[in-house]
C-alpha positions, -999 to +999 in steps of 0.1 A: +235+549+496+213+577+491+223+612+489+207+649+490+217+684+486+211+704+514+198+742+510+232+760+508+245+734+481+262+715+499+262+677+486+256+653+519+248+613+524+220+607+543+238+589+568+264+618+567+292+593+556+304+598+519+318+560+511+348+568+488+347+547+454+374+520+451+381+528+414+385+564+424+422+580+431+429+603+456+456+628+443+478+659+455+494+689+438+514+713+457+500+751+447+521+778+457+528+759+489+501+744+493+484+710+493+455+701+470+434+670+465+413+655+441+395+622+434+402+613+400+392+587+374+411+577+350+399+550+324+427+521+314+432+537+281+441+570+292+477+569+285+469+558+252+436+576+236+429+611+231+401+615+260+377+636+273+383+655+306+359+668+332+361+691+365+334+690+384+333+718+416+309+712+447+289+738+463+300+760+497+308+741+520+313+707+502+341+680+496+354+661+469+338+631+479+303+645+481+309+660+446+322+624+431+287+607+447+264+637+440+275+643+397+293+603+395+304+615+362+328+587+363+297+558+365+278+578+337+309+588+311+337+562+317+355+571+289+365+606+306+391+613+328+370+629+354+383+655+382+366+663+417+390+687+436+385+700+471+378+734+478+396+751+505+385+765+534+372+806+522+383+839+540+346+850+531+335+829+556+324+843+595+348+814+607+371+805+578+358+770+582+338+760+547+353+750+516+349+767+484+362+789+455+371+821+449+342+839+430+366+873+417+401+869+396+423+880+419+408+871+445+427+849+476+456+850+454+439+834+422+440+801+442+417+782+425+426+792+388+464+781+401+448+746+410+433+742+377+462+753+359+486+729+384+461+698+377+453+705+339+489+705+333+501+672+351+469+657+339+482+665+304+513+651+311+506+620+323+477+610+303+466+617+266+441+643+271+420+654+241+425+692+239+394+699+224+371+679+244+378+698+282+348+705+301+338+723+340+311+721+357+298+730+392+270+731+414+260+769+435+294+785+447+316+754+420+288+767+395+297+803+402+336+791+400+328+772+364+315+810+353+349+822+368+369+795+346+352+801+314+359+842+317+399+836+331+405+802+311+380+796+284+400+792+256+408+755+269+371+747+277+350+733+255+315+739+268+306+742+307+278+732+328+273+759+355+246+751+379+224+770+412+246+801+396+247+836+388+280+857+383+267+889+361+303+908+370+323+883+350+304+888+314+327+915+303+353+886+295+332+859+284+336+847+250+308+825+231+313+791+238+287+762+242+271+765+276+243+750+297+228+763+331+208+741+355+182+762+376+160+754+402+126+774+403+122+779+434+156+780+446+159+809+471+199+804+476+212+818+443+174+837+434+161+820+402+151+858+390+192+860+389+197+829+371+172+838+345+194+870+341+224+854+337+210+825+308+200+858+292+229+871+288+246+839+279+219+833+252+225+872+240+266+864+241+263+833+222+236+850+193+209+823+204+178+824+183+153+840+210+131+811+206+144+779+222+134+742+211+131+711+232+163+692+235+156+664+265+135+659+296+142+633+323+113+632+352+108+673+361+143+681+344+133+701+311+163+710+287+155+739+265+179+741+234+188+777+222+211+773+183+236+796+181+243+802+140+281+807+152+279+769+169+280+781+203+243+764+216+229+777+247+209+748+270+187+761+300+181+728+321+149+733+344+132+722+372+108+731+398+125+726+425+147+747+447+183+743+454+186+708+455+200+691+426+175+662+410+193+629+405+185+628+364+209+662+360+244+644+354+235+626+328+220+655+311+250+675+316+273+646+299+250+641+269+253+680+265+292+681+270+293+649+243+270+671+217+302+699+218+340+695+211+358+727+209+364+737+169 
């Protein structure tokens, strides 16, 4: 099955039916009352090796599902426990119909942060989680919500992956951690003159050498590699396309997130 992004983010199947992975788990938490999901992977040996953990967030308007086809961490990094939650429908919204994430702390009652706190704990619990190898990323509004984690709960994170992403307001509590952000061009959703702002002042944050190097390329997708002296690398992943996430940008994202464990 073949799959695109539409122009507001959104992850959809061709044939607008996402087939749901067998070796994929469907999970709930209750969150102050509420019911979350999730599709989860979870290798054989997570109950008994320290593993890697990934959340991955879809864009506005999104599901799970789409997210779990679109990034398919799970195909590309086995040995992770990976984590696709559903976003909730957003007050933001005209018709409180579209799922997403809250882009503010505070905001809709910190719903989001609870989930990740509610489904970072049981994960923890019921499988042996490496505590220095936790990772978030997120395409558009998720990639605005990975921003969101790493200022509110960045001391667990390792290194994160926004992408299609600008959120300039939370810098103030950003602390230098390894980071990566995939931009599109000639996206016109999330204006690539506000992404290009925002990797600045990640690279500035992080004390990034000014001058990047080249760090990998697959088909248009060119990764730019800033070093940080204080181990806190900045990665600006390119293309020049719009809003529409190529195909060869997962597996860029999970060689970056294997390159940095938290110290």
């Amino acid at each position: 099955m073949i799959y695109k992004i539409a122009a507001c983010g959104v992850l959809v199947f061709c044939a607008g039916v996402f087939p749901i992975a067998a070796e994929l788990k469907q999970r709930e938490w209750n969150v102050d009352g509420v019911t979350r999901q999730a599709m989860v992977w979870t290798p054989a040996s997570a109950a008994t090796n320290g593993l890697p953990l990934v959340f991955a967030f879809h864009g506005h308007g999104g599901n799970m599902q789409g997210a779990a086809a679109g990034f398919a961490f799970h195909n590309i990094w086995p040995e992770a426990v990976v984590v696709y939650i559903q976003g909730l429908p957003t007050p933001d919204d005209p018709d409180d119909k579209l799922s997403g994430w809250q882009n503010d702390s505070g905001r809709h009652g910190d719903r989001d942060l609870k989930c990740f706190d509610a489904v970072l704990s049981r994960l923890k619990q019921e499988y042996k989680i490496d505590p220095k190898r936790i990772y978030a990323t997120g395409h558009s509004n998720g990639g605005s919500f990975t921003y969101l984690l790493w200022a509110e709960r960045g001391d667990v994170l390792a290194a994160v992956a926004p992408s299609a992403a600008a959120h300039v307001s939370c810098m103030k509590k950003l602390k230098p951690k390894p980071a990566m952000h995939v931009a599109g061009e000639k996206d016109s959703a999330v204006e690539y003159d506000c992404q290009i702002e925002m990797m600045d002042a990640v690279r500035k944050l992080n004390r990034c050498a000014k001058t990047g190097v080249p760090w990998a390329s697959s088909g248009d997708v060119v990764g730019t590699l800033y070093p940080s002296a204080t181990g806190t690398p900045f990665i600006s992943l390119t293309y020049p396309g719009a809003h529409k996430l190529p195909g060869e940008v997962p597996a860029l994202i999970v060689r970056f997130f294997k390159e940095n464990v938290r110290k």
